[in-house]
DOKE-957247 format. One record per residue (C-alpha): x, y negated, z; residue in three letters; residue number from 0. Coordinates in steps of 0.02 Angstrom, whole numbers. Layout:
<r><c1>X</c1><c2>Y</c2><c3>Z</c3><residu>ALA</residu><num>NUM</num></r>
...
END
This chain:
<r><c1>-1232</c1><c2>1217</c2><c3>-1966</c3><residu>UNK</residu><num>0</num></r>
<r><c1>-1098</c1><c2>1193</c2><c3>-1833</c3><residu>UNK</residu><num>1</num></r>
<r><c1>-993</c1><c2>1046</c2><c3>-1821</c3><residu>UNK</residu><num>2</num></r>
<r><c1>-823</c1><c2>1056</c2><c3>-1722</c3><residu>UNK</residu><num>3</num></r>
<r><c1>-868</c1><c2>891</c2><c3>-1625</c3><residu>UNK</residu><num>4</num></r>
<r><c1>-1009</c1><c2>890</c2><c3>-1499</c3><residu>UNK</residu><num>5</num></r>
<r><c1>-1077</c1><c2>708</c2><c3>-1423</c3><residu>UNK</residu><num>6</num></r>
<r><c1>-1101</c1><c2>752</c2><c3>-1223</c3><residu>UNK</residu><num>7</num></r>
<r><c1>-1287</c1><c2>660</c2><c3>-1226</c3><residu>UNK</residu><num>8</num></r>
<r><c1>-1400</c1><c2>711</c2><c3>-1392</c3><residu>UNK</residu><num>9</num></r>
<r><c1>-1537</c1><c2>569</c2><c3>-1350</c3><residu>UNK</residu><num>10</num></r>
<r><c1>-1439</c1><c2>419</c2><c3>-1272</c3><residu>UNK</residu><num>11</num></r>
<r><c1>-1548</c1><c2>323</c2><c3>-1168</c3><residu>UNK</residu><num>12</num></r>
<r><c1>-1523</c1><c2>164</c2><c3>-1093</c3><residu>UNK</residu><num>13</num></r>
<r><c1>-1609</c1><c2>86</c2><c3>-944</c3><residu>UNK</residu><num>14</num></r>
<r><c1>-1732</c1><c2>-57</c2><c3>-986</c3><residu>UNK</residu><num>15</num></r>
<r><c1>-1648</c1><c2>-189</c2><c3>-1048</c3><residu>UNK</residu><num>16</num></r>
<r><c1>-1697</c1><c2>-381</c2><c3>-1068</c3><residu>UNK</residu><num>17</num></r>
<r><c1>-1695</c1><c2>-508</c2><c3>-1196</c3><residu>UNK</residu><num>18</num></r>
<r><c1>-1503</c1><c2>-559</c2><c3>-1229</c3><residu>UNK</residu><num>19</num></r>
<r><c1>-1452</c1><c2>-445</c2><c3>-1081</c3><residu>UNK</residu><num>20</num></r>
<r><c1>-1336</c1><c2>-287</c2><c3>-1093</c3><residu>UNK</residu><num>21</num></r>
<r><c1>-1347</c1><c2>-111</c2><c3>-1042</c3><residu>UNK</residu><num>22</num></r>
<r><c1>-1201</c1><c2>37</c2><c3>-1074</c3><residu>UNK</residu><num>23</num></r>
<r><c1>-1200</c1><c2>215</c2><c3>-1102</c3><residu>UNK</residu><num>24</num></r>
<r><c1>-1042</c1><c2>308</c2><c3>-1100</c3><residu>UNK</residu><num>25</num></r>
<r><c1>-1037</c1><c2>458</c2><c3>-1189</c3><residu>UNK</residu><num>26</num></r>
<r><c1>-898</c1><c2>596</c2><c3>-1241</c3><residu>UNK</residu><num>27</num></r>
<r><c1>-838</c1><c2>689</c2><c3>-1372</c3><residu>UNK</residu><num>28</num></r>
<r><c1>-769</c1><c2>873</c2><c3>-1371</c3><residu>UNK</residu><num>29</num></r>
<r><c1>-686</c1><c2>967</c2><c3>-1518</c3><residu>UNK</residu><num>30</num></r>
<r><c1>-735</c1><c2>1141</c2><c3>-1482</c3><residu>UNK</residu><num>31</num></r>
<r><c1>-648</c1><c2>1228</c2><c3>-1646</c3><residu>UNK</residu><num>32</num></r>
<r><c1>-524</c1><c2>1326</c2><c3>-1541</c3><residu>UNK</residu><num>33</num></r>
<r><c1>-516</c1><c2>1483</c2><c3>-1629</c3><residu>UNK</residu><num>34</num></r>
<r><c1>-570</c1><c2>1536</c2><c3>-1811</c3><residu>UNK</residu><num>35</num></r>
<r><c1>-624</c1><c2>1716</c2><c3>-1772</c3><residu>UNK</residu><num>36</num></r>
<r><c1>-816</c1><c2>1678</c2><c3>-1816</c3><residu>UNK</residu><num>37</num></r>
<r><c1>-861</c1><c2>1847</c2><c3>-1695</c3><residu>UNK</residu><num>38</num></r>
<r><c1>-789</c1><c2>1762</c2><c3>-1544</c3><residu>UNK</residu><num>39</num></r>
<r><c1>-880</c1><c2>1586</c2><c3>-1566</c3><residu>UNK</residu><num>40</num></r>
<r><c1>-972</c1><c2>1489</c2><c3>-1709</c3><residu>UNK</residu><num>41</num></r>
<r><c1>-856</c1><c2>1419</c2><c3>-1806</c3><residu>UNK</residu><num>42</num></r>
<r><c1>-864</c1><c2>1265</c2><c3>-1928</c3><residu>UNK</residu><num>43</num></r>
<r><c1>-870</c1><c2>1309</c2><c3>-2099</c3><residu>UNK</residu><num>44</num></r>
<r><c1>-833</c1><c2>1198</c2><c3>-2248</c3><residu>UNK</residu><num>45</num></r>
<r><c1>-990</c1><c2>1197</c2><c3>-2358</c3><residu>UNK</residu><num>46</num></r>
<r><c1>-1155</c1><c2>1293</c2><c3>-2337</c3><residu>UNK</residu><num>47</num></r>
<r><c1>-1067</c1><c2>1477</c2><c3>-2349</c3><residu>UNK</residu><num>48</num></r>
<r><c1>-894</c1><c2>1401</c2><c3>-2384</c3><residu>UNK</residu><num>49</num></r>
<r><c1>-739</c1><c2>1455</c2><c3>-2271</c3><residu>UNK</residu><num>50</num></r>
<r><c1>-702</c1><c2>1404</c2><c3>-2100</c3><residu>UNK</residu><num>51</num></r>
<r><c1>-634</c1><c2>1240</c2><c3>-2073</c3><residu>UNK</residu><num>52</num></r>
<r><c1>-462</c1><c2>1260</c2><c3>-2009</c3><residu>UNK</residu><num>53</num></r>
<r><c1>-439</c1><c2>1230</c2><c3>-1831</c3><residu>UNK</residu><num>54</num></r>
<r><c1>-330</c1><c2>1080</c2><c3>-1793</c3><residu>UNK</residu><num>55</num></r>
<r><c1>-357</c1><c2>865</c2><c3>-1746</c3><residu>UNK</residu><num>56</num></r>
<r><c1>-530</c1><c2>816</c2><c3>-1781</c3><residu>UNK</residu><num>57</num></r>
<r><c1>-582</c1><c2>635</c2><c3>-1818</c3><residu>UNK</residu><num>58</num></r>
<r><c1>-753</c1><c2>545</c2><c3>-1825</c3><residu>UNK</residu><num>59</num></r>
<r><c1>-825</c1><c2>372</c2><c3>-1852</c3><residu>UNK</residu><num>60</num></r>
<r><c1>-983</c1><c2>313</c2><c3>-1802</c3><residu>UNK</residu><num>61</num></r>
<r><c1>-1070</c1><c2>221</c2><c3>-1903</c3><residu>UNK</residu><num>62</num></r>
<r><c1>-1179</c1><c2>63</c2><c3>-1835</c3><residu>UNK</residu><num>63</num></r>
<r><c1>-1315</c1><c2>-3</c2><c3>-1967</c3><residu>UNK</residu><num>64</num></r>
<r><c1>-1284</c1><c2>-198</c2><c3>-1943</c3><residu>UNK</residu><num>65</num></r>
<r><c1>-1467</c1><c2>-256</c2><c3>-1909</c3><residu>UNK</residu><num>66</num></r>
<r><c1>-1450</c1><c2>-146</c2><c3>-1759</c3><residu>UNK</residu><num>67</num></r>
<r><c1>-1431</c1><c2>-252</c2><c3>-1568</c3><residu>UNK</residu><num>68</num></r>
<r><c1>-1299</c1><c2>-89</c2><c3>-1539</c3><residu>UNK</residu><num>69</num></r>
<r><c1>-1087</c1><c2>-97</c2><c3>-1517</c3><residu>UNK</residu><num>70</num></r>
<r><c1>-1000</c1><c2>56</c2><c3>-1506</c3><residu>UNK</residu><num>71</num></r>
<r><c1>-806</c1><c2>59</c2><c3>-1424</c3><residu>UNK</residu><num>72</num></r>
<r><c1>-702</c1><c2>140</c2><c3>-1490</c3><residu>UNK</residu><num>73</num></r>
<r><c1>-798</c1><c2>170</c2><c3>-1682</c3><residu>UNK</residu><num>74</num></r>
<r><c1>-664</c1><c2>294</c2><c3>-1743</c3><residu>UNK</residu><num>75</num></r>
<r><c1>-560</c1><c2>402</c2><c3>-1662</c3><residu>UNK</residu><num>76</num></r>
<r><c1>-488</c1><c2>564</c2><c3>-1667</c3><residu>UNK</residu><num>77</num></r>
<r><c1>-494</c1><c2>737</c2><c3>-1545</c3><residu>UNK</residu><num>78</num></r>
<r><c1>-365</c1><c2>880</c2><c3>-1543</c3><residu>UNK</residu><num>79</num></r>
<r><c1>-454</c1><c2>1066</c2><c3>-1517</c3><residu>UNK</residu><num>80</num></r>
<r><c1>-519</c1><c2>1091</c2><c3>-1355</c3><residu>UNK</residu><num>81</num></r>
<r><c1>-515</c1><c2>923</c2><c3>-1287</c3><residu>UNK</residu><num>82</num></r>
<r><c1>-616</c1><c2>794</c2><c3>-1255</c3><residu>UNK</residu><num>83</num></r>
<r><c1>-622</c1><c2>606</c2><c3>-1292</c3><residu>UNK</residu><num>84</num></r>
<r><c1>-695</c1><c2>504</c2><c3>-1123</c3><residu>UNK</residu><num>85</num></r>
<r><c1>-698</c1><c2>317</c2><c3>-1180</c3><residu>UNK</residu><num>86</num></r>
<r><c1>-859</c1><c2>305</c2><c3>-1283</c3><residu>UNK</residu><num>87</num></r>
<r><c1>-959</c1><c2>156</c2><c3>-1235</c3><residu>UNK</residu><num>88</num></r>
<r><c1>-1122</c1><c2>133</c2><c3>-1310</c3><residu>UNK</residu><num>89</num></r>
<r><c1>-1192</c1><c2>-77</c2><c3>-1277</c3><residu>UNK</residu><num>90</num></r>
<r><c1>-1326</c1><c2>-111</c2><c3>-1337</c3><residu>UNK</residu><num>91</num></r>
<r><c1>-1376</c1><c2>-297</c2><c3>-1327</c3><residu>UNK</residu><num>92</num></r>
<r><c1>-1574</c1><c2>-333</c2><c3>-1378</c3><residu>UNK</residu><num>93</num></r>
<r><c1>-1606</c1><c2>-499</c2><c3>-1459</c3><residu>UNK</residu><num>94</num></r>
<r><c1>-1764</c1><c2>-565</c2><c3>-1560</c3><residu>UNK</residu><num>95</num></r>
<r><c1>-1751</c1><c2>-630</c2><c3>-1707</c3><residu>UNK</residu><num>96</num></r>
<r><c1>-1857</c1><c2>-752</c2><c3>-1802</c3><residu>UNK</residu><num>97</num></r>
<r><c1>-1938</c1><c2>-657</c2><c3>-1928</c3><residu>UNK</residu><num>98</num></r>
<r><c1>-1997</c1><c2>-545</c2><c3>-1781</c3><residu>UNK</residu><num>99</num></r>
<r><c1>-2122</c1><c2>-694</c2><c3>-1696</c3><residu>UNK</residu><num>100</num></r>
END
């Protein structure tokens, strides 16, 4: 499967971080569905064998599991073809919680 958005980092990795300290990532975004001719690049399709997305603005949203120490700015956003969105910040803030003594 090929998605028309690719994250710059696959594994983001963080320095070691401290108890109630804070560490960021940045990371970017790139919509890479320039062209639907599927012999000049991979193109998205819609579906396993379905037909190639069309190529146009592409938006995303990540989504953060709320037990997680981790803020993502922005969360949604949205990238036209063949450019790339810079801003990603990826804090992540650990903390211990009760239950965890």
């Amino acid at each position: 499967m090929h998605t028309p958005l690719l994250l710059s980092e696959q594994v983001i990795q963080f320095p070691a971080t401290s108890l109630y300290d804070t560490s960021i990532a940045t990371v970017y975004v790139k919509n890479t569905h320039t062209n639907m001719n599927e012999f000049k690049q991979p193109v998205p399709r819609i579906g396993a064998n379905g037909e190639i997305a069309p190529v146009g603005p592409t938006s995303f949203e990540f989504a953060i599991p709320p037990e997680l120490p981790l803020t993502v700015y922005p969360l949604l956003g949205t990238v036209m073809p063949g450019e790339v969105y810079n801003a990603f910040e990826f804090v992540i803030k650990p903390v211990l919680f009760k239950a965890q003594i």
